[in-house]
C-alpha positions in Angstrom: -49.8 40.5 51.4 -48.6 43.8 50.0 -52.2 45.2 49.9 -52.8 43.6 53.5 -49.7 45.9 54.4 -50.6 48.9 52.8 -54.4 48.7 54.4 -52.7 48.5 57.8 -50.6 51.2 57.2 -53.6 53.3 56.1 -55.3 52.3 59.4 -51.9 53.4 62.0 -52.1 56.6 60.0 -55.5 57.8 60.5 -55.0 56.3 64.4 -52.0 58.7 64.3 -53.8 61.8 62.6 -57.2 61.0 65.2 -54.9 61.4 68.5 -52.7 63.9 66.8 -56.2 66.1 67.4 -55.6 65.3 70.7 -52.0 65.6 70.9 -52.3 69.3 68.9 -54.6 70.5 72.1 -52.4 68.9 74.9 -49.3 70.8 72.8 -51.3 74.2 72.5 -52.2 74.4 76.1 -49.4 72.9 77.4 -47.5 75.4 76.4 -48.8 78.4 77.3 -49.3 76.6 80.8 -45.7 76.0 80.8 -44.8 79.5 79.9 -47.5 80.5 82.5 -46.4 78.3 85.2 -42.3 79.3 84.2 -42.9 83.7 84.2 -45.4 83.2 87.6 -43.3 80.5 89.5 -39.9 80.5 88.0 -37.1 78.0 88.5 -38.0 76.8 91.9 -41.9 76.8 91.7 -41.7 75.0 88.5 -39.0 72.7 90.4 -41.9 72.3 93.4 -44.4 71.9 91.1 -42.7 69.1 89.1 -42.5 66.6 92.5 -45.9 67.1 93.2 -46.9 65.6 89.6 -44.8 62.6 90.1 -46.1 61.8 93.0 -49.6 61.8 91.6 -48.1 59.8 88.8 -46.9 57.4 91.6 -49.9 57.1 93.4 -52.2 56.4 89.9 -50.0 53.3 89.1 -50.6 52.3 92.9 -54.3 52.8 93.6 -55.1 51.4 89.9 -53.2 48.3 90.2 -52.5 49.2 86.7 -55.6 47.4 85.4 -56.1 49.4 82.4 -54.0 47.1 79.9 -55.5 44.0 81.7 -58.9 45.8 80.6 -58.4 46.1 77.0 -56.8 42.9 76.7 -60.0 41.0 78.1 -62.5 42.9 76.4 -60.5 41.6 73.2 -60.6 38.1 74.7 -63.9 37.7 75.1 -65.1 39.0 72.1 -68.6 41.0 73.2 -69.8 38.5 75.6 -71.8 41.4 77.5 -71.9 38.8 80.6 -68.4 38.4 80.9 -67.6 42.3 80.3 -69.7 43.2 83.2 -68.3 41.2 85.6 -65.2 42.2 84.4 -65.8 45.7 84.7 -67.3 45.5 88.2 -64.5 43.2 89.4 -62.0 46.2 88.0 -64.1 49.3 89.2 -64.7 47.4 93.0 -60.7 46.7 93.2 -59.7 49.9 92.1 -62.2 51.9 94.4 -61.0 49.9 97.1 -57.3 50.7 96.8 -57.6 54.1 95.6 -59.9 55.1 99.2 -57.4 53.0 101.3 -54.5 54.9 99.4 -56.1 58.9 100.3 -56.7 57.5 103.6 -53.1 56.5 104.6 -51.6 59.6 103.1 -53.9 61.9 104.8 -52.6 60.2 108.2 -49.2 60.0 107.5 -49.0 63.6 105.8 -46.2 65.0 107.1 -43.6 61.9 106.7 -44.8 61.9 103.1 -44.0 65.0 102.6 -40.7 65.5 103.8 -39.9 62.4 101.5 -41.0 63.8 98.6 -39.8 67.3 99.0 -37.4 67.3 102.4 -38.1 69.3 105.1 -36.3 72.1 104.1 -37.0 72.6 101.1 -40.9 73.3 102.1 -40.0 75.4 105.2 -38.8 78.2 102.9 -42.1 78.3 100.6 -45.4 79.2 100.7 -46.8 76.0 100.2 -48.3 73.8 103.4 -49.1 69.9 104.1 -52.9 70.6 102.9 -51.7 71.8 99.3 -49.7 68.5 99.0 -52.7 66.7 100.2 -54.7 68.1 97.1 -52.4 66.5 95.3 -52.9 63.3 96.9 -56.5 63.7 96.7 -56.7 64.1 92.6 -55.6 60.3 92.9 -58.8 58.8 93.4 -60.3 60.7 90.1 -57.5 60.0 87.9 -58.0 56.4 88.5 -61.6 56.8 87.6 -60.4 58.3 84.2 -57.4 57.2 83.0 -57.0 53.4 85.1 -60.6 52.4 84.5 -62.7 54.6 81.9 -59.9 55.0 79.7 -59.6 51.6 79.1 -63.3 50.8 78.5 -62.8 53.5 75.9 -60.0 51.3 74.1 -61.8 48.2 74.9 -64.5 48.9 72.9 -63.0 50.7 70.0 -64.0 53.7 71.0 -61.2 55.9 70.1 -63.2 58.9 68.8 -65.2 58.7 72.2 -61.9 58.8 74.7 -60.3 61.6 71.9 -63.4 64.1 72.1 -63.8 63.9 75.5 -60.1 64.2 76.5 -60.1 67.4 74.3 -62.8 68.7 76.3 -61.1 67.7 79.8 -57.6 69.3 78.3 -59.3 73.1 77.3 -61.3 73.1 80.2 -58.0 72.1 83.0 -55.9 74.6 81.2 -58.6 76.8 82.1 -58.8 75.6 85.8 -54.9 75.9 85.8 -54.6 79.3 84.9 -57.2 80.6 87.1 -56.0 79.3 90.5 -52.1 79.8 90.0 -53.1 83.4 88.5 -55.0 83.9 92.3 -53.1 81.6 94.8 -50.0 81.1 92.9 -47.7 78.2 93.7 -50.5 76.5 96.1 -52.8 77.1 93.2 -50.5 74.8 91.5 -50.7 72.6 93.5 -54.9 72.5 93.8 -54.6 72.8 89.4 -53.6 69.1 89.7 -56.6 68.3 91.7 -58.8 70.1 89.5 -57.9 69.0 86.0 -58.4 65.5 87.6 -62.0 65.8 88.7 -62.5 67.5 85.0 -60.7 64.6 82.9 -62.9 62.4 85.0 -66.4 64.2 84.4 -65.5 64.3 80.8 -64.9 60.6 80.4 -68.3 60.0 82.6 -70.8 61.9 80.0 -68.8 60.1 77.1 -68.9 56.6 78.3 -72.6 56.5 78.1 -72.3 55.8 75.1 -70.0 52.7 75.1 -71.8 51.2 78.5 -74.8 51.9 80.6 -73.5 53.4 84.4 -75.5 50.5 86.1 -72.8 48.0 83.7 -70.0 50.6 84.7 -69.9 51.9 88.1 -71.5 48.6 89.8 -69.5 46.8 92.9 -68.6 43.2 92.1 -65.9 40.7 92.5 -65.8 37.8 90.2 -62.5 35.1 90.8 -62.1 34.4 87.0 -61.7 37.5 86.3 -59.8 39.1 89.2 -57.2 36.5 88.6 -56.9 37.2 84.8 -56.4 40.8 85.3 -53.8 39.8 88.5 -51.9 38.4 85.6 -52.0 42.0 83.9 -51.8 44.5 87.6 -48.7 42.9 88.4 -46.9 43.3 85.5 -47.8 46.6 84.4 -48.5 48.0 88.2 -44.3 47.4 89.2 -43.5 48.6 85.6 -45.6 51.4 85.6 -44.9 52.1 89.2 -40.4 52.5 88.7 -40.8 55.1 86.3 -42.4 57.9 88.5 -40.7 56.3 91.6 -37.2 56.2 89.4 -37.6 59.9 88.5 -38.9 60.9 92.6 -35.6 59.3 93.6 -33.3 61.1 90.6 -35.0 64.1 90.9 -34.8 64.2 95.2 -31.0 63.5 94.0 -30.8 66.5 92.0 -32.6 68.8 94.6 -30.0 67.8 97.5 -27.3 68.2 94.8 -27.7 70.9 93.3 -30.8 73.0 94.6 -34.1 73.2 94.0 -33.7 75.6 90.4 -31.6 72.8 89.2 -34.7 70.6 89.8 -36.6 73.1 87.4 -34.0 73.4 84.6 -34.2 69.5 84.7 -38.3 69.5 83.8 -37.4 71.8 80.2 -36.5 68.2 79.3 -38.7 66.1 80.8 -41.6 68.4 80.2 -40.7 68.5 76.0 -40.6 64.7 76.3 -44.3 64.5 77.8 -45.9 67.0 75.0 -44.3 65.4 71.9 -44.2 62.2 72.8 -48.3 61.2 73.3 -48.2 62.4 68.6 -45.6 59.3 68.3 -47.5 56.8 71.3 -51.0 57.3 70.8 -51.2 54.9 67.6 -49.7 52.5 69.2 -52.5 51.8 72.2 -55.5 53.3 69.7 -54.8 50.5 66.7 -51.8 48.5 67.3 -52.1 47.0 70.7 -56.0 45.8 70.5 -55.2 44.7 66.8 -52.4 42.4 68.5 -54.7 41.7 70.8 -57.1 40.1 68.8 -54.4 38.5 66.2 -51.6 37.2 68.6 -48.6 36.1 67.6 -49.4 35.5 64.1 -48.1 37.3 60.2 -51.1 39.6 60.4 -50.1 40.6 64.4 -46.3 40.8 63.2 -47.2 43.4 60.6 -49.0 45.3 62.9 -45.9 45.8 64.7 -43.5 46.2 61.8 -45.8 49.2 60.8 -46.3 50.3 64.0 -42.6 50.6 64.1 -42.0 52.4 61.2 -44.4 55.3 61.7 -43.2 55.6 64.9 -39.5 56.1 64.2 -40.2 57.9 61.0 -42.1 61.0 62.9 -39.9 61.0 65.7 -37.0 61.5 63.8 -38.9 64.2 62.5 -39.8 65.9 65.6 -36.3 65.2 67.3 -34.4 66.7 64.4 -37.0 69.5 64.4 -36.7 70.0 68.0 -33.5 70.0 68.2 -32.7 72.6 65.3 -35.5 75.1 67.4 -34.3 74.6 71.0 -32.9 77.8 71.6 -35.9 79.6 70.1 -38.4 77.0 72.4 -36.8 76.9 75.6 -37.4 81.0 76.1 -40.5 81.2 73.8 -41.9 78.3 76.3 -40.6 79.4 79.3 -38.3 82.4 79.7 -35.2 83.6 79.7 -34.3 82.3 83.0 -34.2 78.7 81.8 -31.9 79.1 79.1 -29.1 77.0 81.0 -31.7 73.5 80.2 -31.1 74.2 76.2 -28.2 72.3 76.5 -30.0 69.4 78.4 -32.4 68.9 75.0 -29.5 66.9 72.9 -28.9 64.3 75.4 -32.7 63.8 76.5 -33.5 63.9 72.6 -31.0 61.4 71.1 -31.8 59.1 73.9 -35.0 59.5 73.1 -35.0 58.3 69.5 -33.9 54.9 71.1 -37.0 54.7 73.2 -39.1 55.5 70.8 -37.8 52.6 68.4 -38.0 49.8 71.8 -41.5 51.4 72.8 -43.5 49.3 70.0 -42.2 45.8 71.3 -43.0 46.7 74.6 -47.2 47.4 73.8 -46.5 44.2 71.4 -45.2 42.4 73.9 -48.3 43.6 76.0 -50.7 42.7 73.4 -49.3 39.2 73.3 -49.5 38.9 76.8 -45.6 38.0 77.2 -46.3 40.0 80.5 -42.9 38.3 81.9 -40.8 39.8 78.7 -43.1 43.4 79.4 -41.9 43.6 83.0 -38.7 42.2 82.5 -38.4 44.8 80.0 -38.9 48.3 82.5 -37.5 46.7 85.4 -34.1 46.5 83.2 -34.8 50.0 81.8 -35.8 51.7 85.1 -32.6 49.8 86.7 -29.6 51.0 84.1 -31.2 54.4 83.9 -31.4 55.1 87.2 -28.0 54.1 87.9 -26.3 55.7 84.8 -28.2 59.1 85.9 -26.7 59.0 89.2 -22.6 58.1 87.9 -23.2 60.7 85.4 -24.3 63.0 87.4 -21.2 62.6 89.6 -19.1 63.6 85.8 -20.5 66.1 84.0 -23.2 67.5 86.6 -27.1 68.1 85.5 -26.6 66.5 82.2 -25.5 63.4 83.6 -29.3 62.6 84.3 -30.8 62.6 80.5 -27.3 60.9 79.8 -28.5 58.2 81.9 -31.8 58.0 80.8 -30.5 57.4 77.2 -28.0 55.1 77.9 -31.4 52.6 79.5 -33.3 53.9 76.3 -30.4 52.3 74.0 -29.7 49.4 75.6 -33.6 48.4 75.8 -33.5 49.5 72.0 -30.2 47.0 71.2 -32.4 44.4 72.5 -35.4 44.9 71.3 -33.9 44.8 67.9 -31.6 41.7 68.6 -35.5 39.9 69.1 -36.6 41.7 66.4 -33.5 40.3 63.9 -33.6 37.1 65.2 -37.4 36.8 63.3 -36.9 38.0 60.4 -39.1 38.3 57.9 -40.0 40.3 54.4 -41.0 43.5 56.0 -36.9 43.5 58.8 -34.9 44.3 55.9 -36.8 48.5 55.6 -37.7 48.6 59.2 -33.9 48.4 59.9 -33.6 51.1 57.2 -35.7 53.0 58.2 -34.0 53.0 62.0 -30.5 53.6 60.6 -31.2 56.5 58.8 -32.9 58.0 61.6 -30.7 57.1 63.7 -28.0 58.8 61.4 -29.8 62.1 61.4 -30.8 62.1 64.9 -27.0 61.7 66.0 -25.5 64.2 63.3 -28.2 67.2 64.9 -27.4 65.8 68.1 -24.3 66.6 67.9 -24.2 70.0 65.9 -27.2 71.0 68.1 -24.5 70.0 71.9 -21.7 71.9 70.1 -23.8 75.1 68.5 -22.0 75.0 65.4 -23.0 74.9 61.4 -26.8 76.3 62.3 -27.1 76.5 58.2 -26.5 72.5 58.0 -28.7 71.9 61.3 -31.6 74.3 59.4 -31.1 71.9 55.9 -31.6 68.7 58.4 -34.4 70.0 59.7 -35.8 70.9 56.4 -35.2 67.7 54.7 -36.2 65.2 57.5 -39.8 67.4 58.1 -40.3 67.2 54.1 -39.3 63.4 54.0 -41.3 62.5 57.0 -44.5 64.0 55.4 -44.0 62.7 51.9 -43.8 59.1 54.0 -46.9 59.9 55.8 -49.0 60.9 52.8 -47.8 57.9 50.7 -48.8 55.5 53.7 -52.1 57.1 53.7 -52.9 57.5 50.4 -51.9 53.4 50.2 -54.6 50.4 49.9 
């Protein structure tokens, strides 16, 4: 059992090192687009700019139907049977087409409502942006679906990991290079079009790459098969109204923030946000490349249970590493990545980086949970989260201002993390006893640089926790590779 263990492990490792590739490139361009985006648009372009992303978030989880999981989870199921796959695949590819066309058709006619939801009517008046740049935005939908709610998930359906990292690489340099080339001509409306752009390059990428997994007359055919379409219902609906609170949780928070307290506050708010979104695909992209289609295909079984319990670990082992590292750098990152005139979100990183510790430690029930198909638990799961976060954020707000929102995100993260871990206790078996080690002392750490890191005090102390958590984090990492 101990060799089965250690041969897992070695598996989530080399899952983790293949995205990190991945992750690396997303991180290196990233930020220089950040830093780009921060010295050419400042505060309130970068505020602008952040909206129009979550609604493109919004209307991927919409126009997909959130098939993606749903995808990977069948292909498991039915174990090769080419038949089956293709009309699943067509069945997919017909539904999503369908919705994403009927989606860019009803936004182009109601325009101007949609816009003065997303960003108010004054708020645009007094920019150089107009209705057509939003409907760029609106536009990209249709090709992120392509990629990342159909293509993506053929990828992980047929193991294809290496395929779906190579050519994301490829999509990531070439949309950086897209996104500095239009906001360096058209500036903030070049923004705007970047989103459209590095969509319809993800999406070419993933087209020359999947060739290789399935012929374009199996991928791209129209088709409707019943059997199917119901067993990926079971998936869409789920994952669609979980997938679809998050971005429509942050639109409302965020719409909050801009009537509260400006538009720049709205941009301080992304330092946050944004540092969650680069660091957290290193710690995630594991998870969905080996441990949810290895769940799939075990179920709820010793073998499936140890993919989660090592899943867990490595998760919560690096992100105590990169919170504690974060946390000890954050006034050297927030200028270095943007400039100067964001200092005032260094002190929105503690709260937004304890909190996330907790989500990181719930996130590997929730894709086992997935990969179980407990799609009641799953949705159950984001419509609590979504619920107590969005309602903390807004008390919060109301006491200790901007802060108040990553406050309230946390407080969901640790509540979904107190339960996931109550399940998690409640089955014990040989493997609880160093998981719940393992969380503790990150949890410790995390807290004690939390805390220095809010106050500014004993930098020495927060430099030695930074120095022993990296070195501890990597000695783990070789050891769990080296194992088998």
């Amino acid at each position: 059992m101990a060799a089965r263990a250690e041969g897992i492990g070695r598996h989530h490792v080399s899952a983790f090192f293949s995205g990190g590739m991945l992750s690396l490139t997303r991180l290196a361009t990233g930020f220089v687009r950040i830093k780009y985006v921060a010295l050419v648009l400042g505060t309130a372009g970068v505020g602008f700019l952040s909206q129009a992303t979550q609604l493109q978030l919004l209307g991927i989880s919409i126009a997909s139907l959130s098939m993606a999981v749903g995808i990977i989870n069948r292909m498991g199921a039915l174990g090769g049977d080419r038949s089956r796959e293709s009309r699943l695949l067509s069945t997919a590819f017909t539904a999503q087409t369908t919705i994403s066309l009927t989606l860019l058709a009803g936004a182009i006619v109601f325009a101007g409502p949609l816009v003065q939801m997303v960003f108010g009517a004054e708020a645009l008046a007094g920019s150089p942006l107009d209705t057509l740049d939003v409907v760029a935005v609106v536009c990209s939908v249709p090709l992120a679906v392509v990629a990342s709610g159909y293509l993506e998930a053929v990828f992980f359906g047929a193991g294809r990991y290496d395929l779906y990292v190579r050519a994301s690489i490829w999509a990531t340099l070439l949309g950086f290079a897209a996104t500095i080339a239009l906001i360096y001509v058209w500036r903030l409306p070049g923004a705007f079009w970047s989103i459209f752009a590095s969509a319809a390059v993800l999406a070419g990428a993933f087209v020359l790459h999947v060739r290789r997994v399935r012929p374009f007359a199996e991928l791209f055919r129209p088709g409707f098969d019943r059997s199917e379409a119901n067993a990926l219902v079971r998936f869409s609906i789920a994952v669609l109204v979980s997938g679809a609170l998050v971005p429509t949780a942050r639109l409302w928070v965020q719409r909050a923030v801009i009537s509260s307290f400006g538009i720049e506050a709205n941009g301080l708010l992304q330092v946050p946000f944004a540092v969650n979104a680069y660091y957290t695909p290193f710690l995630t992209n594991a998870l969905w490349g080996r441990m949810h289609p290895a769940v799939t295909r075990l179920g709820p079984t010793p073998a499936g249970r140890r993919e989660l319990t090592t899943g867990l670990r490595l998760t919560m082992v690096m992100a105590t590493a990169a919170i504690v590292a974060i946390l000890f750098l954050k006034d050297l990152l927030v200028p270095l990545a943007y400039s100067r005139e964001f200092m005032a979100a260094a002190r929105l990183l503690p709260p937004q980086l304890v909190g996330d510790f907790f989500y990181f430690a719930a996130f590997p029930f929730t894709v086992y949970a997935l990969g179980l198909s407990r799609l009641r638990v799953y949705l159950a799961a984001w419509v609590g989260y979504s619920a107590v976060a969005v309602s903390a954020s807004f008390v919060m707000m109301r006491w200790v201002g901007l802060a108040g929102v990553p406050i309230g995100y946390g407080i969901g993260n640790a509540i979904g993390a107190l339960v996931a871990f109550g399940w998690y206790l409640s089955r014990r078996d040989e493997g609880t006893a160093g998981t719940l080690a393992i969380a503790g002392i990150g949890l410790a750490l995390v807290v004690a640089q939390g805390l220095l890191a809010w106050t500014d005090r004993l930098v020495l102390v927060q430099g030695l926790l930074f120095a022993a958590t990296s070195a501890g984090a990597l000695a783990w990492l070789w050891r769990a590779r080296a194992a088998g």
